[in-house]
N, C-alpha and C positions, 0 to 999 in steps of 0.2 A: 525728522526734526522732533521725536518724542524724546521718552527718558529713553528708551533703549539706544539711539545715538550717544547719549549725553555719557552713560554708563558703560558703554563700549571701550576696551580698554588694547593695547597696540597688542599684545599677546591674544587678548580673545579673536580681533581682528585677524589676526597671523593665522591662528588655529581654524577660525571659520573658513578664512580663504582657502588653507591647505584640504582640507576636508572637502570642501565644495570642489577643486579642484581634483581630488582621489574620485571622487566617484561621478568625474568627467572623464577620467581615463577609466575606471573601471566601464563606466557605460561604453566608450567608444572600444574597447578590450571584448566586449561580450561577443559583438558579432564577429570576428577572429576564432574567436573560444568555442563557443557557444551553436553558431549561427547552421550548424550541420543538422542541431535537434531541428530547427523549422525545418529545413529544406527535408526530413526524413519528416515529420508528421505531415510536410503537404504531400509528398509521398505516398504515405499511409492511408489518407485522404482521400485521395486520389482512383486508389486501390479499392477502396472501402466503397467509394461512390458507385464505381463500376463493379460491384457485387451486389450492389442491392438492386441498379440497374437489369440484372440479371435473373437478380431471384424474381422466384414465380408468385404471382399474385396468391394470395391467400381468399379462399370461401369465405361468404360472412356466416356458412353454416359451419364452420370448423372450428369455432372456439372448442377450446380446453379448456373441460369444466374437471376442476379439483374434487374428488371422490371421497374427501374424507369428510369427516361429521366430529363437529367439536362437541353434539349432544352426547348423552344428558350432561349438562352442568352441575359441577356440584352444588352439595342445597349448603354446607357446613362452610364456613371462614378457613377451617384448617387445610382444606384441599385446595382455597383458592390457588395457590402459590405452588407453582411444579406440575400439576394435575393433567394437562396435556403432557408433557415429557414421557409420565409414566407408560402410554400408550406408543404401541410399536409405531405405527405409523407416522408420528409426529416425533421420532428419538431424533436430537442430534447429531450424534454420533454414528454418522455411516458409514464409517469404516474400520467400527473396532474400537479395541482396546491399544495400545499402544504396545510394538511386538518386542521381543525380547531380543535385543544387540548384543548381548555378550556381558563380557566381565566390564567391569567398570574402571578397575586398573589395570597401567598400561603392561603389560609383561615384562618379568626380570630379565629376559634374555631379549636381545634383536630378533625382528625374524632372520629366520634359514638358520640360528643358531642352535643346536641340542644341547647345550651346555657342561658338554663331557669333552669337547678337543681345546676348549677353552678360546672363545671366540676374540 
């Protein structure tokens, strides 16, 4: 009984219904569609539970302590920025540079064709 009844109009009315009504079949539609991701992550789950079940307790003497030293810090503003990268142990990039695939256009012939019996 506010202004939004008062200002409700037979078309908006139509439209709201339809819409509220689409995403009553799209909700009832999911589990048809959809309903295999659950049953595969309780699965997963499942699986996941009975591995750790498994696994072997850890020492509380075994941490894994990190070896590297982020000393000496720079004393300059110019180095703040990148200054660990420069250093091997801290690079990014583990695995290289990016390898060489070949030509970049596609070849004038098909393959298996030599271009001499005219393919």
């Amino acid at each position: 009984t506010g202004r939004m009844d008062k200002d409700m109009t037979t078309a908006g009315d139509t439209n709201w219904r339809a819409a509220c009504e689409s995403e009553a079949r799209a909700r009832d539609a999911w589990q048809g569609r959809y309903g295999w991701i659950k049953r595969e992550y309780a699965a997963l789950s499942r699986e996941l539970d009975e591995l750790r079940a498994r696994r072997p307790e850890r020492l509380a003497g075994e941490e894994v302590r990190d070896r590297r030293t982020v000393l000496p810090f720079p004393v300059t503003t110019a180095r703040d920025i990148g200054w660990l990268s420069g250093r091997r142990e801290f690079q990014l990039e583990v695995l290289g540079p990016y390898p060489y695939t070949g030509p970049s256009r596609p070849p004038l012939q098909p393959p298996g064709c030599d271009g001499v019996h005219g393919c």
